[in-house]
C-alpha positions as CSV (number, residue, x, y, z in Angstrom):
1,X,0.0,0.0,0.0
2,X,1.2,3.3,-1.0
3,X,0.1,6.5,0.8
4,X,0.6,10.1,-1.0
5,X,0.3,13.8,0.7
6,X,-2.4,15.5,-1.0
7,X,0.4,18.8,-1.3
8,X,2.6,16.1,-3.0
9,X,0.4,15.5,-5.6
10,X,-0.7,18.5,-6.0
11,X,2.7,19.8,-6.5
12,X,4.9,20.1,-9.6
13,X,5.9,15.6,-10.6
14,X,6.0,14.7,-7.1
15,X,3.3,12.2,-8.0
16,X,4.7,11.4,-11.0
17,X,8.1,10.7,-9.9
18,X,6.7,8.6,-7.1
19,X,4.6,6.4,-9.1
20,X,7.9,6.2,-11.5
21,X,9.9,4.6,-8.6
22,X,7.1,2.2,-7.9
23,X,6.5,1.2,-11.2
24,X,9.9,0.4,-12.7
25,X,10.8,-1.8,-9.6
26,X,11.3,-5.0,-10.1
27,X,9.6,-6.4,-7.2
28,X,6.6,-4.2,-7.5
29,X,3.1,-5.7,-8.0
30,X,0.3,-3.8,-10.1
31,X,-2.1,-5.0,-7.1
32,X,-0.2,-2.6,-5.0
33,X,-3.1,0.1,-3.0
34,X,-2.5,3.6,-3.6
35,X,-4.6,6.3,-1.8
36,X,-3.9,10.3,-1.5
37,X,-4.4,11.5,1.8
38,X,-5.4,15.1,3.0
39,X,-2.7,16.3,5.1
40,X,0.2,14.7,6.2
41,X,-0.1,11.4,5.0
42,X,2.6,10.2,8.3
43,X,0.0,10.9,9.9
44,X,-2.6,7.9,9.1
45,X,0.2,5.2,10.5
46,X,-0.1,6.9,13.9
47,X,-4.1,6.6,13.7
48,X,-6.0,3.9,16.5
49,X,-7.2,1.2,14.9
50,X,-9.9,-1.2,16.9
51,X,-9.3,-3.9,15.0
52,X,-5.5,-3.8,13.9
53,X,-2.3,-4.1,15.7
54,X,-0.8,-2.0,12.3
55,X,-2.4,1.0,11.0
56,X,-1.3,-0.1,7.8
57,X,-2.8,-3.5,7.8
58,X,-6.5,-1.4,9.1
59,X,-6.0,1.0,6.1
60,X,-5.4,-1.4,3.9
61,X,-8.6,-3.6,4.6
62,X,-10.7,-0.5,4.9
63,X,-9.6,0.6,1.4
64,X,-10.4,-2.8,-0.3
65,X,-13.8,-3.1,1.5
66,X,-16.9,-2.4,-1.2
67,X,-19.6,-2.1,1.6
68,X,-19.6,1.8,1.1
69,X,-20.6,4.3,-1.6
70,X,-19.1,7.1,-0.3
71,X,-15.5,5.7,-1.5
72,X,-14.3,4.5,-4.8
73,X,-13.5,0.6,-5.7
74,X,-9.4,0.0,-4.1
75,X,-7.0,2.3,-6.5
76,X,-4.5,0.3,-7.6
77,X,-0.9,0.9,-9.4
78,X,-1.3,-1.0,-12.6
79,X,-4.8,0.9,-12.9
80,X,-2.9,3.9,-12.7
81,X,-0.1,3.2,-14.6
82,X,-2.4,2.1,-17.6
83,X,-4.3,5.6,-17.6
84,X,-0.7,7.5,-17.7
85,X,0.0,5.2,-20.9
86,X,-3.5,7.0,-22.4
87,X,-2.8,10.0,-20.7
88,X,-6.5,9.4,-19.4
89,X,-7.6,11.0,-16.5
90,X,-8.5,8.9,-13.9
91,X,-9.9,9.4,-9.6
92,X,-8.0,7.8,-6.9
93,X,-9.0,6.9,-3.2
94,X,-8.9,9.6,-1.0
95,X,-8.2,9.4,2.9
96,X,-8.9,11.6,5.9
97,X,-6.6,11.0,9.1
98,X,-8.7,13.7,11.1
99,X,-9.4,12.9,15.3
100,X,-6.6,10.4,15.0
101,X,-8.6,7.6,13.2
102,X,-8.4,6.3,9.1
103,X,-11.6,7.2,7.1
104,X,-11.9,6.6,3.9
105,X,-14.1,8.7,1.9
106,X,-14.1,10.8,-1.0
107,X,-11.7,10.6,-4.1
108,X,-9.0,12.9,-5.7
109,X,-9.2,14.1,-9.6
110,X,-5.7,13.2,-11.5
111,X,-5.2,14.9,-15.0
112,X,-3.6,12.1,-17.1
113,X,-1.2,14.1,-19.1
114,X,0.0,15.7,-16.3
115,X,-0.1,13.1,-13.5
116,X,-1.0,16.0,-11.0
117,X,-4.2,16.2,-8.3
118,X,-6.5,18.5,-10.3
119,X,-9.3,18.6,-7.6
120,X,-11.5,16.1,-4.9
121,X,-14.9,15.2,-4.6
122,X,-16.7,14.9,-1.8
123,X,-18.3,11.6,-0.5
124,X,-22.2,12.1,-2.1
125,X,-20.2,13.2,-5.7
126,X,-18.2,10.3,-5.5
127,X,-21.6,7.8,-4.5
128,X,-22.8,9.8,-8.0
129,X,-19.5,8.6,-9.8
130,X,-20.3,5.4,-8.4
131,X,-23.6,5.0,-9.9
132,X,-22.8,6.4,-13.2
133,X,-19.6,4.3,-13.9
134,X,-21.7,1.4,-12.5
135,X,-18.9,0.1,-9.8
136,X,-19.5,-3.1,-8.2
137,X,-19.6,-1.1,-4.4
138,X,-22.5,-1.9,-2.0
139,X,-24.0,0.3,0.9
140,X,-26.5,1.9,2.3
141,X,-28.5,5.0,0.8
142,X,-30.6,7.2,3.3
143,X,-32.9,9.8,2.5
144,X,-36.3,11.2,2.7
145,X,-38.9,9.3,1.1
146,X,-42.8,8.4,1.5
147,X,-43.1,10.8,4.3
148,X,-40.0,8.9,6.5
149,X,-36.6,8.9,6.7
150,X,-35.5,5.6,5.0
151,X,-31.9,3.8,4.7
152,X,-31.7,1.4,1.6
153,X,-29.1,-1.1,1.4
154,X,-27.8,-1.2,-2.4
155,X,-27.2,-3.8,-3.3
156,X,-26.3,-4.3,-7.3
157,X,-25.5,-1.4,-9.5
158,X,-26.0,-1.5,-13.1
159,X,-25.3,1.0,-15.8
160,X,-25.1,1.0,-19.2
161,X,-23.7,4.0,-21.0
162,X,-24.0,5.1,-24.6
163,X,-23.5,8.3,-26.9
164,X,-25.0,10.3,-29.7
165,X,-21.6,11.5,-32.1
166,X,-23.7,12.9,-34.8
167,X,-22.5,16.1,-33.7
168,X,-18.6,16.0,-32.1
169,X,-18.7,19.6,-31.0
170,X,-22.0,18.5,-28.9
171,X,-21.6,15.0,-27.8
172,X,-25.0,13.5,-25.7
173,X,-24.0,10.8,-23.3
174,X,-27.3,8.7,-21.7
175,X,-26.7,6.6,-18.6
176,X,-29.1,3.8,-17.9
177,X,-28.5,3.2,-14.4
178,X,-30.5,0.1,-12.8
179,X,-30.1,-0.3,-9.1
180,X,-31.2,-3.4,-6.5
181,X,-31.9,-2.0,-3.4
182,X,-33.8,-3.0,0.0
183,X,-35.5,-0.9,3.1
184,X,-33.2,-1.5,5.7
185,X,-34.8,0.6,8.6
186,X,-37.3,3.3,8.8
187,X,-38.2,6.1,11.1
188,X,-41.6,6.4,10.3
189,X,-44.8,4.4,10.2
190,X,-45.2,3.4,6.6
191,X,-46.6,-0.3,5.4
192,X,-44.2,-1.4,3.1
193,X,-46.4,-4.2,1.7
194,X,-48.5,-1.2,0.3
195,X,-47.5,-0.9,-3.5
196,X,-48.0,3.0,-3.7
197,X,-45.4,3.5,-1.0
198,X,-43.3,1.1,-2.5
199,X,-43.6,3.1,-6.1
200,X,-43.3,6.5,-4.0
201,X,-40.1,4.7,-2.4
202,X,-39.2,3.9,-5.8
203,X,-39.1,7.1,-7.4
204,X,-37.7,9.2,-4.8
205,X,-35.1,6.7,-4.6
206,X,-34.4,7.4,-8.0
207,X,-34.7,11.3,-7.5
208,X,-32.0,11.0,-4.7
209,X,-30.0,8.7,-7.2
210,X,-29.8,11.2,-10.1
211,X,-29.2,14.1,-7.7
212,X,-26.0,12.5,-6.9
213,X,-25.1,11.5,-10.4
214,X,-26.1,15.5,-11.7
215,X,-23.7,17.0,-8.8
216,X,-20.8,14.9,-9.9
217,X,-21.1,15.5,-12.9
218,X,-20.9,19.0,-12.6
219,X,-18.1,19.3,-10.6
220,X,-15.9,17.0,-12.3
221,X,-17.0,19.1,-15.8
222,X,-17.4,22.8,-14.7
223,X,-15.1,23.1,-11.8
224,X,-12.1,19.8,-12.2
225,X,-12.4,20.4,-16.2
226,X,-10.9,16.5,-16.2
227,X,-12.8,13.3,-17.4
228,X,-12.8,11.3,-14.6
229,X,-16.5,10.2,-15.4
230,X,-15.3,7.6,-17.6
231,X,-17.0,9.1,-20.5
232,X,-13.8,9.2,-23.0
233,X,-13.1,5.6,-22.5
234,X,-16.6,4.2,-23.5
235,X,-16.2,6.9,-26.5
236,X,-13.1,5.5,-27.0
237,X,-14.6,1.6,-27.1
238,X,-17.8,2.5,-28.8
239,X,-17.1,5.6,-31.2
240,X,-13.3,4.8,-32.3
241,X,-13.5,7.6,-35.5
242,X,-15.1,10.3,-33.2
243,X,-12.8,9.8,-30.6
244,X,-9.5,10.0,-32.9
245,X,-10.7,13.3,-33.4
246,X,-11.6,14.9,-30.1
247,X,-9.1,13.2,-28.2
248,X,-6.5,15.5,-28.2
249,X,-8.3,18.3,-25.9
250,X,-11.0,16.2,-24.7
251,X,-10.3,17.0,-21.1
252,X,-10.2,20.4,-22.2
253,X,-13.7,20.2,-22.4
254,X,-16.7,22.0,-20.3
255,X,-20.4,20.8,-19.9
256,X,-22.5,23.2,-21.4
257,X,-25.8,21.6,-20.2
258,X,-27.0,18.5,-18.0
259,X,-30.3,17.5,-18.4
260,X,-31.7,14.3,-15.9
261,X,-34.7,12.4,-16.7
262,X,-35.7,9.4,-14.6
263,X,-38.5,6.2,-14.5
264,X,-39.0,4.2,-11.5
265,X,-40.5,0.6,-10.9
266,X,-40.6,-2.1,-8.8
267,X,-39.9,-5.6,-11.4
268,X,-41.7,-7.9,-9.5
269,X,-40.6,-10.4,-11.6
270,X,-36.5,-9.9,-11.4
271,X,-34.8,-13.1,-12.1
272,X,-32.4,-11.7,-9.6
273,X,-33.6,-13.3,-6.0
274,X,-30.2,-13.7,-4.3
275,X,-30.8,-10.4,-2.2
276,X,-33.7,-10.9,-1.6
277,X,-34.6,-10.7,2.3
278,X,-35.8,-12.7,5.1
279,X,-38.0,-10.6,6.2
280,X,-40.2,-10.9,3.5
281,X,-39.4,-6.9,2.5
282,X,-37.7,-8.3,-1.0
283,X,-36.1,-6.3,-3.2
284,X,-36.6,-2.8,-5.1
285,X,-35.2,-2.4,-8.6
286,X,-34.5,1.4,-9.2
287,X,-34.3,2.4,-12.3
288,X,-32.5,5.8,-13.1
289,X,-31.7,7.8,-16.5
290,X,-29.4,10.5,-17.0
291,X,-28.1,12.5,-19.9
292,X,-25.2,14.4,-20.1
293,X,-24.4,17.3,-23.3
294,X,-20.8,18.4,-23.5
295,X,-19.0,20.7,-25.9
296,X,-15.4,21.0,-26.2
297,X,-13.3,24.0,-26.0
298,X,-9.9,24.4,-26.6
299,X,-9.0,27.4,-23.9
300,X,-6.9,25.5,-21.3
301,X,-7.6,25.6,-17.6
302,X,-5.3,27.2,-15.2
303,X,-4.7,24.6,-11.8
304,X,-6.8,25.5,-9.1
């Protein structure tokens, strides 16, 4: 496991030189953990750990754990090292040593040309960037829905993205995201065995969803300006020809407009039973929509 100061990779090829020495070693694996901490990253071997004699070993179990959408799947060096062969930008795992404990939460923005920590996102923007890129992470999901406060467990994310190139200066992304979710707990008095609280779970479900999916989207677009979202590799996969010619200032780019649309409802007849739960609550399936219109521009943008 490798730990970086977030000042380090902010700053000048400290990151790049790092990953350099890590990479041409001999002895190195590509399964090797790397994670960007916010302050001194010295700091996070000192941190109590509950479980763990080491720090290290806590950390490193903590950052390989999917049971949270507030953090992205484990970062790892040969994922890294194949985005700075495509100069593709790419998010890493980001950690917070506050009150003298290891949380990990959040992510950091790399530009891949650079190698350098263009930005972070906080944890709901990177549950959003979960969603959207449709990583395998499971957790719980809380907010306000039917009149309660309710906390769904998530179970299976699914998305499917596409995009319309009929116009390269415009380029329309649509997300299909499917989730599998189930009530875990409730605050409130509401018969779950009723199906128009189920369908009102349903769609604010989805509401809450997409809300997290719009604000990463525009925060990695307006304010990073760097393609973390994924978006330029499934262009790259789907649209060869377009991409050959955006690619060169395709992180360059700027969203112009985000527009959501969403459809919720429950598919009572999911071949999918392995979640569902013993207490006879079964299983949601979520069904989300979002598109996404970028233009490109060529102006370049100054580190923040």
């Amino acid at each position: 496991m490798i730990l970086v100061s977030d000042s380090v990779a902010r700053r000048g090829t400290g990151f790049a030189d790092m990953l350099d020495f890590f990479i041409r070693g001999a002895g190195v694996r590509r399964s090797i953990k790397i994670l960007v901490a916010k302050g001194e990253a010295a700091e996070a071997l000192y941190a109590s750990s509950p479980n763990e004699r080491l720090p290290a070993s806590d950390i490193e179990k903590i950052a390989g754990n999917r049971s949270s959408l507030e953090k992205l799947p484990a970062t790892q060096i040969g994922y890294i090292h194949e985005r700075l062969m495509n100069e593709t930008s790419y998010a890493v795992q980001s950690l917070d040593t506050s009150n003298k404990s290891v949380l990990v939460s959040g992510s950091a923005i790399f530009d891949g040309k650079t190698n350098r920590q263009w930005g972070t996102l906080n944890a709901r923007q990177t549950s959003g960037m979960n969603f959207l890129r449709g990583y395998k992470m499971r957790g719980m999901l809380t907010l306000q829905a039917a009149g309660a406060k309710i906390s769904l467990n998530v179970y299976e994310i699914r998305t499917r993205l596409s995009a319309d190139v009929r116009d390269p200066s415009h380029i329309v992304f649509d997300a299909a995201v499917n989730v599998i979710v189930a009530v875990r707990e409730t605050t409130g008095a509401i018969d779950l065995l009723t199906k128009s609280v189920v369908d009102r779970i349903q769609r604010d479900a989805a509401s809450e969803i997409e809300s997290m999916i719009e604000e990463a989207v525009r925060v990695v677009q307006r304010d990073i300006g760097k393609d973390a979202l994924g978006l330029g590799e499934a262009l790259k996969h789907n649209h060869h020809r377009t991409w050959e010619k955006v690619k060169n200032d395709w992180d360059q780019g700027k969203t112009s407009v985000v527009r959501l649309r969403s459809q919720a409802a429950r598919d009572r007849d999911h071949p999918d039973e392995r979640h569902r739960r013993r207490d006879g609550a079964g299983i949601i399936f979520v069904r989300s929509g979002c598109a996404s219109a970028v233009h490109r521009r060529d102006a370049d943008r100054a580190f923040p």
